[in-house]
N, C-alpha and C positions, 0 to 999 in steps of 0.2 A: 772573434779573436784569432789570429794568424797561430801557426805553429810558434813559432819563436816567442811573442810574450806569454802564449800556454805556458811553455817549458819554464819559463822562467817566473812566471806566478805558482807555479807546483812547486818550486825551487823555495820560494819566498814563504808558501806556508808549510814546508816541512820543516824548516831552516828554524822556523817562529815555534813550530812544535817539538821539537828535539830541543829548543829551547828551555819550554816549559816544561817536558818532561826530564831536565836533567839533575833536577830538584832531587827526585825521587829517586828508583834505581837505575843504574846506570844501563841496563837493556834497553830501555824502550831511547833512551839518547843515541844511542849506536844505532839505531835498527833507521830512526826516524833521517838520521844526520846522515847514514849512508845514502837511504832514499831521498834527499836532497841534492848529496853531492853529482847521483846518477842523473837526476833530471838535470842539473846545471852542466852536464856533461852532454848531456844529447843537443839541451838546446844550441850550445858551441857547435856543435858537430853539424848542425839544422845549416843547408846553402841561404847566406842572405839575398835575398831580393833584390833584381836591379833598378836602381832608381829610376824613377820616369825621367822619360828625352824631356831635355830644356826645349823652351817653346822658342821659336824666331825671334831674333830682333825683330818690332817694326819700327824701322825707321821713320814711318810717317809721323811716329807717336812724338820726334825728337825736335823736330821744324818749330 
């Protein structure tokens, strides 16, 4: 798994957790929701990758 969908799977299960725990007292919602928003914040920050060069035409393919 690359950097970027890491960050953003850590993003997705703190997000689910600060969820669950907002039921309850409101600490563990702030603690989990912050450490969410920080990883959703690095992965933005993470350079995306350049997509791979387009391959030739062949034109032979086209006759």
């Amino acid at each position: 798994m690359d950097a970027i969908a890491q960050a953003k799977h850590t993003a997705r299960v703190l997000i689910s957790e600060a969820r669950v725990r907002r039921g309850g007292n409101g600490h563990g919602f702030w603690c989990f929701f912050n450490s969410a928003q920080s990883a959703r914040l690095r992965a933005a920050a993470l350079p995306r990758p350049a997509p791979p060069p387009a391959l030739p035409i062949q034109p032979e393919l086209f006759k």
